[in-house]
C-alpha positions in Angstrom: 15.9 77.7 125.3 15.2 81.1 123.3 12.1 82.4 123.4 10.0 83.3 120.4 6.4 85.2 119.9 4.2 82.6 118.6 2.2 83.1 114.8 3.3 84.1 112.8 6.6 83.2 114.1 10.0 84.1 112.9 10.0 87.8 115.1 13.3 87.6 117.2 13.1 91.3 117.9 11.3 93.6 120.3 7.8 94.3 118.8 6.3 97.1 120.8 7.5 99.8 118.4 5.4 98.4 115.8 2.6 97.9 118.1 3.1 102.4 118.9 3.3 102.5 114.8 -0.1 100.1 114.3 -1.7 102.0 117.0 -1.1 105.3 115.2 -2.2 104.4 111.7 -5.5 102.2 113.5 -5.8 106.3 114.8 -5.9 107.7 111.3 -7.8 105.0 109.9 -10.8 106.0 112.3 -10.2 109.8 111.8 -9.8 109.2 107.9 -11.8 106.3 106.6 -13.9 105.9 109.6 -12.7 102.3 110.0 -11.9 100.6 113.4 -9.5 98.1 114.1 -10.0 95.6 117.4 -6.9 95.4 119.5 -6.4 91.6 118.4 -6.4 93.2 114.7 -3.8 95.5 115.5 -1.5 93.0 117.6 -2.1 91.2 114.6 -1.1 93.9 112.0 2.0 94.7 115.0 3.7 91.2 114.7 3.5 90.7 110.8 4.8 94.1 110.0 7.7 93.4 112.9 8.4 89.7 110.8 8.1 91.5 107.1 10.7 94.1 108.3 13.1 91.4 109.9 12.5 89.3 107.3 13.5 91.7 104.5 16.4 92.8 106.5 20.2 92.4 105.8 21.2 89.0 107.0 24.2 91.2 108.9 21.5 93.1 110.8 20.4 89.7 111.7 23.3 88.7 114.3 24.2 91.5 116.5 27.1 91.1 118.7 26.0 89.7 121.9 27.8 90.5 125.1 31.0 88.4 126.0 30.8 86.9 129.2 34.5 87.2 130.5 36.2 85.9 133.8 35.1 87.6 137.0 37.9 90.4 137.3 38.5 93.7 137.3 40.9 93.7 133.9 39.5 95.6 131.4 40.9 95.9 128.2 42.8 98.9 126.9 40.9 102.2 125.7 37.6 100.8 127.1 35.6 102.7 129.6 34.5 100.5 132.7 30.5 100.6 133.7 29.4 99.4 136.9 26.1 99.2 137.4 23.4 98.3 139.7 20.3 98.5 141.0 18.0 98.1 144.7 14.3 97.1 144.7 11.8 97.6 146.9 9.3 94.0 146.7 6.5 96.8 148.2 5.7 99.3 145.5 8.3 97.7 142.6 10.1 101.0 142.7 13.6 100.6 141.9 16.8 102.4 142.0 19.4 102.0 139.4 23.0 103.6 140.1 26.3 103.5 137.8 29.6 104.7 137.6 31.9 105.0 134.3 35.8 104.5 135.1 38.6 104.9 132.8 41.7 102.7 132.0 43.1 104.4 135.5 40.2 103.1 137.8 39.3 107.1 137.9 35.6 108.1 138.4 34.6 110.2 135.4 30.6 110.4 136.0 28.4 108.5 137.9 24.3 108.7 138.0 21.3 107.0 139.1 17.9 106.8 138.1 14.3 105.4 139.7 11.9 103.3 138.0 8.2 102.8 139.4 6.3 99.4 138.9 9.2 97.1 138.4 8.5 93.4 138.3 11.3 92.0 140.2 14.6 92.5 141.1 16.1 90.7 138.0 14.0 92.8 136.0 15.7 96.4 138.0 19.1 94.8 137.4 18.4 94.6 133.7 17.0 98.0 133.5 20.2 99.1 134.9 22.3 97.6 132.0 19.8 98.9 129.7 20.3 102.4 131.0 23.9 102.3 131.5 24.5 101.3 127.7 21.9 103.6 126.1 23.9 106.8 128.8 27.6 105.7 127.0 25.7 105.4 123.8 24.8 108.8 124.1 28.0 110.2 125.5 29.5 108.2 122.0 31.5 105.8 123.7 32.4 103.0 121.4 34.4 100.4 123.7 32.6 99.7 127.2 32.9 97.1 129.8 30.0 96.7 131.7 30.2 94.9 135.1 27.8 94.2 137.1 27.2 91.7 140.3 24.3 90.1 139.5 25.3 86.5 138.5 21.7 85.4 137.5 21.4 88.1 135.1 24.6 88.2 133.4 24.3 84.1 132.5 20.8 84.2 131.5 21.9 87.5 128.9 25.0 85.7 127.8 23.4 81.9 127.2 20.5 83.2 125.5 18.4 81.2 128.3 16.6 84.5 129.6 13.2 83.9 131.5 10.2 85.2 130.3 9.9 88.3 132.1 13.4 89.7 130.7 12.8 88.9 127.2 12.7 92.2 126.1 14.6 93.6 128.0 17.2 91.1 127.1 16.4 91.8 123.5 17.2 95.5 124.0 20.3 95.0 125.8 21.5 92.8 122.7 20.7 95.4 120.2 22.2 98.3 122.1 25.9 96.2 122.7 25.6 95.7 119.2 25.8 99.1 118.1 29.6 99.5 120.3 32.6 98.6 118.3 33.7 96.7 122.1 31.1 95.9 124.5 31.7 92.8 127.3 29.4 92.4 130.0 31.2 90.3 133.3 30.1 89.4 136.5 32.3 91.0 139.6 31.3 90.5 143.5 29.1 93.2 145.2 32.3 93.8 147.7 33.7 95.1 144.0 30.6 97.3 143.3 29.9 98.9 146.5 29.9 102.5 145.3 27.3 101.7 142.4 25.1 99.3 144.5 25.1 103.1 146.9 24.3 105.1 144.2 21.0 102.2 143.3 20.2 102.4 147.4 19.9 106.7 147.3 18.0 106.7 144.2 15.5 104.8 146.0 15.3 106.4 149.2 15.3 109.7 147.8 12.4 108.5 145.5 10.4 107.2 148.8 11.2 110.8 150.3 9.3 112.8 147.3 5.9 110.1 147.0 
């Protein structure tokens, strides 16, 4: 079952940029014209102005590409970069750690990173903020094709049925737009004995971030 904001209904898209956008023009309108908005106004004003501009958008624009889920294996196909991604929280503080590795067509290591996050809901939602990361960092190293794999199971159903929970909504939302903008982008499920290295990388992110608090 897909998720949808409530009235006005219709918005299938993450809204908080146009809540950031409503929030700066309720700002001028109180410099300017001396007018204030309450918060319900401008969630309001947020939410129509999201459905206007989906609405008037290019049916095309409508149906990005969502992820393919493919068979739990290591093939990849040919001139696509390989993403494994992962990510370790910690159920005291919600810090997580989120590690990846890119691979070419020769199983070759060609970067690898990770990254911390404070205040993380769960450890579905660190495992999404991985894939998040991960596509935006080949997005910006203008990749086109990419394989991401990653070995939580959970995740990669819910992103692929449309049946997210709640709590990933967005995130799921976010992950959809960004495979959408790769000419090739598959997301698959592989065991954690298969992503050991990235699953490291998540660990030390962490532990490092405990060491600097």
């Amino acid at each position: 079952m897909r998720t949808i904001c409530l009235p006005p209904t219709g918005v299938s898209q993450p809204i908080f940029p146009w809540i950031c956008w409503c929030l700066w023009t309720s700002r001028n309108k109180l410099i300017f014209e001396n007018k204030v908005l309450s918060a319900s106004e401008v969630l309001s004003l947020s939410i129509t102005s999201a459905r206007e501009w989906w609405l008037a958008q290019p049916t095309a624009m409508k149906a990005p590409r969502q992820p393919n889920l493919i068979i739990p294996t290591l093939n990849a196909e040919v001139n696509c970069v390989s993403v494994f991604t992962d990510a370790a929280w910690r159920a005291s503080d919600g810090a997580t750690g989120c590690g990846w590795i890119f691979k070419d067509s020769t199983r070759q290591s060609t970067q690898h990173g990770s990254k911390c996050f404070d205040n993380t809901a769960s450890a579905l939602t660190g495992e999404a903020l991985a894939i998040c990361l991960v596509l935006s960092h080949a997005l910006s190293l203008g990749y086109t094709r990419v394989c991401v794999f990653s070995d939580c199971q959970v995740l990669v159903r819910a992103i692929c049925s449309k049946s997210s929970p709640v709590e990933l909504y967005g995130l799921v939302c976010d992950i959809e737009l960004l495979s959408s903008l790769f000419d090739y982008c598959t997301l698959s499920f592989i065991s954690r004995s298969l992503n050991l290295e990235a699953d490291l990388l998540a660990k030390s992110a962490l532990y490092n971030a405990a060491l600097t608090t």
